[in-house]
C-alpha positions as CSV (number, residue, x, y, z in Angstrom):
1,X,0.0,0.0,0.0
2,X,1.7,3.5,-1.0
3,X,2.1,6.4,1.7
4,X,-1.0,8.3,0.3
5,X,-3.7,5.4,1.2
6,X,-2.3,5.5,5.0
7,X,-4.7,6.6,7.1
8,X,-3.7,9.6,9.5
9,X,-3.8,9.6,13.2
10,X,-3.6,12.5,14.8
11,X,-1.9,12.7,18.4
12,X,-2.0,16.2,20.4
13,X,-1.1,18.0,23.3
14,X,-3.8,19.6,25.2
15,X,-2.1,22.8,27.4
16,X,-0.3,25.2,25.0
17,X,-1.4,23.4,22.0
18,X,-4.8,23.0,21.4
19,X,-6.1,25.1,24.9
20,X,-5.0,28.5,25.4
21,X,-2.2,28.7,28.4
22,X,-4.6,30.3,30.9
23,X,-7.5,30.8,29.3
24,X,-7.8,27.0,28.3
25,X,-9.6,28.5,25.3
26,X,-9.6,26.5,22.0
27,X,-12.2,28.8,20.1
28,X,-9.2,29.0,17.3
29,X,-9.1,25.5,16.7
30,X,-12.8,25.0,16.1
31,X,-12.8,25.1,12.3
32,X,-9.3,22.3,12.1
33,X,-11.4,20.3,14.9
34,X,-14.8,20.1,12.5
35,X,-12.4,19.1,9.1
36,X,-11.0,16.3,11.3
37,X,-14.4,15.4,12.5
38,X,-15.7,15.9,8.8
39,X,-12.7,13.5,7.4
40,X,-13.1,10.8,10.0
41,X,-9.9,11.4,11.5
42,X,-9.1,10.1,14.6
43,X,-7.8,12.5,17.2
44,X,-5.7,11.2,20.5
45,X,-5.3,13.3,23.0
46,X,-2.0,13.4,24.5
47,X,-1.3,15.1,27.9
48,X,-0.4,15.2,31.6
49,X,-4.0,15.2,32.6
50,X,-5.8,13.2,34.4
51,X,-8.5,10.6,33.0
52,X,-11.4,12.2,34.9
53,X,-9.7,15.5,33.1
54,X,-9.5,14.3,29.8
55,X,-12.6,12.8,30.0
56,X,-14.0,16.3,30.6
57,X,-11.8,17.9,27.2
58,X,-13.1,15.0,24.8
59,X,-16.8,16.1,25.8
60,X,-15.7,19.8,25.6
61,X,-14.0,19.5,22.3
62,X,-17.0,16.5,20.8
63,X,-14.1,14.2,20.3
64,X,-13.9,10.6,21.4
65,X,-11.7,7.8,21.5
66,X,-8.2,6.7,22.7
67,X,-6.3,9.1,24.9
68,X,-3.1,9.4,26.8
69,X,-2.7,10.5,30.3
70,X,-0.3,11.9,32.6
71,X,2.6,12.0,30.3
72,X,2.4,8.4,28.9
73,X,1.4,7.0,32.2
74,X,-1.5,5.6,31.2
75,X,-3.5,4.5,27.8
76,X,-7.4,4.4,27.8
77,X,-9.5,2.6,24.6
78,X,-13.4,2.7,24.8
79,X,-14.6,-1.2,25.6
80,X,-15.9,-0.2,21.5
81,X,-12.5,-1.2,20.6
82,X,-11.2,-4.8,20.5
83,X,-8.8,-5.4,23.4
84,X,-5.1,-4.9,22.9
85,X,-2.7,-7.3,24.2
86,X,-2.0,-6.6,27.4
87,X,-4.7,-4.1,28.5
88,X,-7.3,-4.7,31.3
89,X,-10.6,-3.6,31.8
90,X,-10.5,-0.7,34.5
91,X,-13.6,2.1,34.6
92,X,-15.2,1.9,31.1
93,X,-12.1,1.4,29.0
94,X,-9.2,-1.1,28.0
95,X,-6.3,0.3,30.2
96,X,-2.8,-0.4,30.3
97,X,-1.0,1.7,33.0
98,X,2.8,2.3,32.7
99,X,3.6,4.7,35.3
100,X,4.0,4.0,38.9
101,X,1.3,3.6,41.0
102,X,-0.3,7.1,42.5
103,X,0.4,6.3,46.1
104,X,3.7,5.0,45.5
105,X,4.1,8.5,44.7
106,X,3.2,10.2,47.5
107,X,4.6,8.0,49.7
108,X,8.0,8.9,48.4
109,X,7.0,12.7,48.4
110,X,5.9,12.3,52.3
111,X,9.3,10.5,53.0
112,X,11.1,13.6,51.0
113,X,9.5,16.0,53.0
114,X,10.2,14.2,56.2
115,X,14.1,14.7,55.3
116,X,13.6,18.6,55.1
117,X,12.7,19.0,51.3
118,X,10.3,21.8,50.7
119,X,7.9,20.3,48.4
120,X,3.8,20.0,48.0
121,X,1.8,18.2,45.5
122,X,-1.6,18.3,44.3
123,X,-2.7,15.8,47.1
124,X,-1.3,18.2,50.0
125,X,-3.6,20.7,48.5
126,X,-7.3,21.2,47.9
127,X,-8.8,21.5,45.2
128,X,-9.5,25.5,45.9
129,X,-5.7,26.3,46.0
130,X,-5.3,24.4,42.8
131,X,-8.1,26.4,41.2
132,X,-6.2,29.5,42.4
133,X,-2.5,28.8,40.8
134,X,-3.9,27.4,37.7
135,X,-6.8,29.5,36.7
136,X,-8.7,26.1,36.5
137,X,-12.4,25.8,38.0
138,X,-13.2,24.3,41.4
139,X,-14.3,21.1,39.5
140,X,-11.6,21.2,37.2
141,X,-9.5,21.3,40.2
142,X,-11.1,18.9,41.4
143,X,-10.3,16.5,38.6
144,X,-7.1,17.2,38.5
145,X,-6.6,15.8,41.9
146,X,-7.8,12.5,40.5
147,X,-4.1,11.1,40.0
148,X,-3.3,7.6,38.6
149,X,0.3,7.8,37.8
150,X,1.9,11.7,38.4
151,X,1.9,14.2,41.0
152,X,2.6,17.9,40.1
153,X,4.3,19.6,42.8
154,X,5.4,22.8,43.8
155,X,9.8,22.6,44.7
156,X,11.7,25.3,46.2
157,X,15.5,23.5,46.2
158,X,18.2,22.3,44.1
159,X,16.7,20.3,41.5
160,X,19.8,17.9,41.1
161,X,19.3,17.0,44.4
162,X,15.8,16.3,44.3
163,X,16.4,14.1,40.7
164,X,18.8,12.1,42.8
165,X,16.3,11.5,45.9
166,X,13.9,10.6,43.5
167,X,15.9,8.4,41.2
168,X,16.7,6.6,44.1
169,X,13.2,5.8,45.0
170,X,12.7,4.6,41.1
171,X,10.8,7.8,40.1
172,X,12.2,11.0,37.7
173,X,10.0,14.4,36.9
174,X,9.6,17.0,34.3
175,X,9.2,20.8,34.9
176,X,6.3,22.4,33.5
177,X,5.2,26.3,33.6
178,X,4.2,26.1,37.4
179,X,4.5,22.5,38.7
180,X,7.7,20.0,38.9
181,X,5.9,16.6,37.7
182,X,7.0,13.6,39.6
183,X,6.6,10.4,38.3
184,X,7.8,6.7,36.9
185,X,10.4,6.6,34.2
186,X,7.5,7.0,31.0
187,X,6.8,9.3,28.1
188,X,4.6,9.9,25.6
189,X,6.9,8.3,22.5
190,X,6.1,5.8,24.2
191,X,3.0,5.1,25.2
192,X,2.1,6.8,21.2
193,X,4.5,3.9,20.0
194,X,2.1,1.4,21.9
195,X,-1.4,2.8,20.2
196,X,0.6,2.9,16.9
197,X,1.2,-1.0,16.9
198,X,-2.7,-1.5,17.9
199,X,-3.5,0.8,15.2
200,X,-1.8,-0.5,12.3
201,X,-3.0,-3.6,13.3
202,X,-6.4,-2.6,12.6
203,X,-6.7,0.0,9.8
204,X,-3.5,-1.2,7.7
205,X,-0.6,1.7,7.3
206,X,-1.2,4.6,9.1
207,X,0.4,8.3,9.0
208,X,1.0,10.1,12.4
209,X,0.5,13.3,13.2
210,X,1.4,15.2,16.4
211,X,1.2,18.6,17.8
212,X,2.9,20.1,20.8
213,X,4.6,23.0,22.9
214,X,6.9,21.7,25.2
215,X,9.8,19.8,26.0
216,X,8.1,16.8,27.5
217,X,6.2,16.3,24.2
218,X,9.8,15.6,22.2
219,X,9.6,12.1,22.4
220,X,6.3,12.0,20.8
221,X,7.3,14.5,18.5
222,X,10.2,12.1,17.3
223,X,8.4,9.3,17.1
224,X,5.9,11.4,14.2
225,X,5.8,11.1,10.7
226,X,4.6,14.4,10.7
227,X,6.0,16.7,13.9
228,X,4.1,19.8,14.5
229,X,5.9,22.3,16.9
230,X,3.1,24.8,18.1
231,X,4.3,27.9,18.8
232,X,4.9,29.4,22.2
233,X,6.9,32.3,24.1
234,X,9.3,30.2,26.3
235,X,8.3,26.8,25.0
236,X,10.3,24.3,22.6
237,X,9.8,26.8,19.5
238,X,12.3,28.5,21.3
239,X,14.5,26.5,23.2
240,X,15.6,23.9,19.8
241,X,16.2,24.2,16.9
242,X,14.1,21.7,15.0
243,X,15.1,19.8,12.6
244,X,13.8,20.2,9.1
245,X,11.4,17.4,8.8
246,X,9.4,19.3,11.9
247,X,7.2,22.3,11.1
248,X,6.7,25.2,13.2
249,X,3.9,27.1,13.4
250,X,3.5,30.9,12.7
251,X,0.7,31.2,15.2
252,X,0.3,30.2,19.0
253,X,-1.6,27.9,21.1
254,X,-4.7,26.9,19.1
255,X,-4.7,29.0,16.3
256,X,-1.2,27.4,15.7
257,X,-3.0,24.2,15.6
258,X,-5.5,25.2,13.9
259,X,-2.6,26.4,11.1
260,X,-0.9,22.9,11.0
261,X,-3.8,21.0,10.3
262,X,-5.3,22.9,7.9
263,X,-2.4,23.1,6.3
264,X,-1.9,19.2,6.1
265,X,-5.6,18.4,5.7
266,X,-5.1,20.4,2.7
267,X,-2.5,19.7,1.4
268,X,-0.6,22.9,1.4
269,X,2.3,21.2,4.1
């Protein structure tokens, strides 16, 4: 089968991407999200939210289907799908979990703090303190409290230290805008790389898309046929240099999204 009868698969970011930082806006991405919808393209949600949050954003944005959470920790299919090798059945979807385990988290967070770090995560705090750094709703907050397999936290110390206590415990994190994100040793790539394989499997040769802002969405960046780097002030539009295989968007946030897919859907890229 020749490259132009793979079906495309599109795998996104959420914050920065296709939500407005802040605002959580995607008004500018309404016209790329109907042609996908239009074109029967499916549409994975990548991101370091929650389920319960994602959940949420696929009714928000009318899209359904697999999704991604917590930075590759976890990969949800609707019990519509046949069951991939290896996932179980866990509240409403095939799951397969590859981070580490929520309270094996926090456990190692408590024992952190109990040797004098200075560091809180989203289960030391409720949900209206969360609502208030983030800009999120109390029930969004609320959501994102829900944790399967990451704990944002907020770090005032040297981060090499704080890799090295956590390595030692068998955990790593990422920073993001506010929050230092502790978790297992996952990523994206690689929980894309697993819905790839189920994919091909059944539709034949696909095409992947993916669209993101940040650091921690390089590895599914790399893994794309098609990378899309969505512009942002302070993101990874300007902290690499991308190679030349990976567009980079003119616009920001959504309307940047909306400008790559367009511009794919249509050819023009």
């Amino acid at each position: 089968m020749g490259k132009r009868m793979a079906k495309k698969v599109v795998f996104t970011d959420l914050d920065g991407t296709l939500l407005e930082i802040g605002t959580y806006s995607f008004e500018a991405a309404k016209p790329a999200l109907q042609l996908l919808k239009e074109k029967g393209i499916l549409l994975v949600l990548c991101t370091s939210k929650t389920r319960r949050e994602v959940e949420m954003w696929q009714k928000r944005l009318g899209v359904s289907g697999p999704f991604i959470t917590e930075n590759g920790g976890g990969i949800f299919l609707p019990l519509s799908f046949p069951r991939p090798e290896g996932f179980k059945p866990s509240n409403g979807y095939w799951t397969l979990a590859l981070g580490t385990p929520y309270a094996s988290i926090r456990r190692a967070i408590l024992e952190l703090r109990q040797k004098g770090f200075h560091i809180r995560g989203f289960g030391d705090m409720e949900a209206k303190e969360i609502a208030r750094i983030t800009g999120m709703t109390l029930d969004e907050a609320s959501l994102a409290k829900e944790r399967e397999f990451s704990e944002p936290c907020l770090y005032e110390g040297e981060l090499n230290t704080l890799k090295e206590a956590l390595v030692e415990r068998g955990l790593t994190f990422w920073k993001g805008g506010r929050f230092l994100h502790v978790q297992g040793h996952h990523n994206k790539g690689q929980a894309m790389a697993i819905l790839e394989d189920f994919f091909k499997v059944q539709m034949g040769e696909i095409e992947t898309i993916a669209l993101g802002d940040g650091l921690i969405d390089m590895p599914m960046l790399e893994r794309a046929n098609r990378p899309v780097i969505v512009r942002r002030k302070g993101g990874l539009s300007e902290r690499i240099n991308p190679p030349k295989r990976f567009f980079l968007t003119e616009k920001e946030g959504p309307a940047g999204w909306a400008e790559a897919i367009m511009s794919i859907f249509k050819g023009e890229l």
